[in-house]
N, C-alpha and C positions, 0 to 999 in steps of 0.2 A: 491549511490556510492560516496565516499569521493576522494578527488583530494590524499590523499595517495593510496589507491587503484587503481586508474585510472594511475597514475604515474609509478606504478607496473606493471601493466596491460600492458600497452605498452611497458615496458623494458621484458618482457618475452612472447617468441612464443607458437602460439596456443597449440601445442602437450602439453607443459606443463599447460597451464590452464585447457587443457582436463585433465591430471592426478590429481592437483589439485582439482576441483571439485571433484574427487573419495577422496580423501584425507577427502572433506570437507563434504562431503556424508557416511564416513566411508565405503565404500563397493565397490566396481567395477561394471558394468553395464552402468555408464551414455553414453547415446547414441543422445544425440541431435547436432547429429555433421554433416558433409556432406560426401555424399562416394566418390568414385571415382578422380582423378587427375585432379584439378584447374589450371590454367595461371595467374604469377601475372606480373603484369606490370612494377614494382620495384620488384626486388626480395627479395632484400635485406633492405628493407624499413622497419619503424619498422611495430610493429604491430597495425592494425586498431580496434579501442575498442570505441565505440558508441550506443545507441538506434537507432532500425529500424527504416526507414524511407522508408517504402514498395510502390510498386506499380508493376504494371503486363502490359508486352508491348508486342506487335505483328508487324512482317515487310516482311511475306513473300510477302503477298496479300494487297495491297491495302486498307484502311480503308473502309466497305459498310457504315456506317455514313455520315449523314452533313457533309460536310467542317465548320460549325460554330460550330458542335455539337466536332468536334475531337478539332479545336481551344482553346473552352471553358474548356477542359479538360486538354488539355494540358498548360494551365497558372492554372487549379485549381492545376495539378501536380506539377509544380514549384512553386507554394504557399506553397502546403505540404512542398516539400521539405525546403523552407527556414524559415520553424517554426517547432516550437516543443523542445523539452529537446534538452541539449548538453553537452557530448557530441554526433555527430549523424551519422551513416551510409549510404547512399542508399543504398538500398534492393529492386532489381528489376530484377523480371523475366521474362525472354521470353517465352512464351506461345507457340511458335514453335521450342521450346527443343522436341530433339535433332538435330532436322534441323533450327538451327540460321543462317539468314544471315543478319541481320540488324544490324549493330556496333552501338549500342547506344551512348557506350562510346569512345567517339573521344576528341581530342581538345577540338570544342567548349563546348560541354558537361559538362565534368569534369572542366574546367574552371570556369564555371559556377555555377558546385555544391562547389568546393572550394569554390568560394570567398561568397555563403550563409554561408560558414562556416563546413560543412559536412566534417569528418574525410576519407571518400574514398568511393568506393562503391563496393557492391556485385553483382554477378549476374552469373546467368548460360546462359549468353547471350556473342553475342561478343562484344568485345573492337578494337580500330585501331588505328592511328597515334603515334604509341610507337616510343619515342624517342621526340616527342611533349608534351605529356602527362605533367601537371604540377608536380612539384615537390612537396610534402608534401596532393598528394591526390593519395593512393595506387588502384590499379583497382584488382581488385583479379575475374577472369571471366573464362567463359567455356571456348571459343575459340578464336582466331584470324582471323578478315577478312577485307577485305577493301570500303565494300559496306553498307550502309545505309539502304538498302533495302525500302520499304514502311513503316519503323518504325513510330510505334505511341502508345500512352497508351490507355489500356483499362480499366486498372482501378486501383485506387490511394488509400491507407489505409489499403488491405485488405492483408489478410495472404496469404504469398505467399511457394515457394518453390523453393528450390535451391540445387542440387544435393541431394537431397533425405532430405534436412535439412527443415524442418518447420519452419516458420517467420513469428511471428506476428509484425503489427505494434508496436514499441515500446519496443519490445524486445531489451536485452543487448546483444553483440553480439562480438565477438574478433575473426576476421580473418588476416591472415597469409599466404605464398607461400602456406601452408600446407592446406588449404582452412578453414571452418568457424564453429563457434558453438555458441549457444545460453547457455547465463550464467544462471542457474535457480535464480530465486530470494531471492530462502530459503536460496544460499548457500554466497550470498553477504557476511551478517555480519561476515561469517570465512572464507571468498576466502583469503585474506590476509595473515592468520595466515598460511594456507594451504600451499599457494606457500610457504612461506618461507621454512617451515618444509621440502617440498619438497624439496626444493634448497637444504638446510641441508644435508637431507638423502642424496640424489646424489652421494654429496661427497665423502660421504664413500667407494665409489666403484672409483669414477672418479680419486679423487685425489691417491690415492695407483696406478692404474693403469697406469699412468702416470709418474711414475718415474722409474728408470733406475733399473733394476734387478724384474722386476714383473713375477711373475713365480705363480705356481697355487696352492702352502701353501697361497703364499701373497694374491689372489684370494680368497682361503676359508675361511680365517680370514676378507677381507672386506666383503667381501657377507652376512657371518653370520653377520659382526656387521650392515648390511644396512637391512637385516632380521627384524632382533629386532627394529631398529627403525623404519619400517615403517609398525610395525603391533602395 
């Protein structure tokens, strides 16, 4: 992914990079997207566009592990996090979906994944201290709560899952209020050309629509010419 791409990538929301990829796929069908209604923490933040940085956490119940054995994991889990390609995501789920009560992402958390440098994180877990949360690291999460729970990892690298979305480590990944999808790899070298065309096409509908006296000749005439260009 080239820093022209990546620069793109963030000035436009998810729904559109999902259409795009269909653009760039020639066909409709792509589905590696997440179902269901996400929480973001910014709403209005741009868009988060990174390679996964997965791991899988649990906080109903107590860890049955060592205390040295959960320790040692959780500094191998913040090692992950602060390596690897950039730009970068967390990507971590709650393994007691859809009974989350452990806020991973609080303060200090996110704090912390910023300043490794990590573009925001994912998760179908919860988030808390909104209104703390740093600025320039988006949370995009299942729910809101205020408890911590017995959170801890269980395990760091491996594909995960997030509202029905699959996540491998390392995966390219652009999430939004609208929640998240994995970018396929084939479709990189023409994501670019995709969006724009898309931009393009829009157009034809958005702008006619938008000006004063739009009535439904003016409609049949943008419609067919947004037809034609986007077949």
């Amino acid at each position: 992914m080239n820093d022209t791409l990546l620069a793109l990538l963030r000035q436009v929301d998810t729904p559109t990079v999902c259409n795009a990829i269909e653009v760039a796929q020639g066909k409709r069908g792509f589905n590696a997207f997440t179902r269901g209604t996400m929480l973001a923490s910014h709403p209005d933040a741009p868009a988060m566009v990174g390679y996964a940085r997965t791991a899988r956490i649990a906080a109903i119940n107590p860890p049955d592990e060592p205390p040295e054995v959960i320790k040692a994991r959780r500094m191998d889990y913040y090692r992950h996090m602060a390596g690897g390609s950039r730009p970068a995501i967390a990507v971590v789920e709650d393994i007691d979906f859809p009974n989350c009560i452990g806020a991973y992402w609080g303060e200090i958390n996110t704090t912390v994944h910023k300043g490794f440098g990590l573009s925001g994180a994912l998760t179908n877990g919860v988030m808390r201290d909104l209104g703390d949360l740093p600025e320039g690291f988006p949370v995009v999460a299942g729910s809101i709560g205020p408890s911590h729970g017995f959170v801890h990892v269980k395990e760091i690298a491996t594909t995960v899952s997030v509202f029905g979305l699959q996540i491998a480590d390392g995966d390219l990944v652009h999430a939004d209020r609208h929640g998240a999808l994995v970018i396929p790899a084939a479709v990189i070298p023409d994501l670019e050309s995709a969006i724009r065309k898309l931009l393009e096409t829009e157009k034809l509908v958005l702008e006619p629509a938008r000006l004063d006296g739009f009535d439904f000749h003016a409609f049949e005439v943008a419609w067919s010419a947004f037809e034609k260009a986007r077949t």
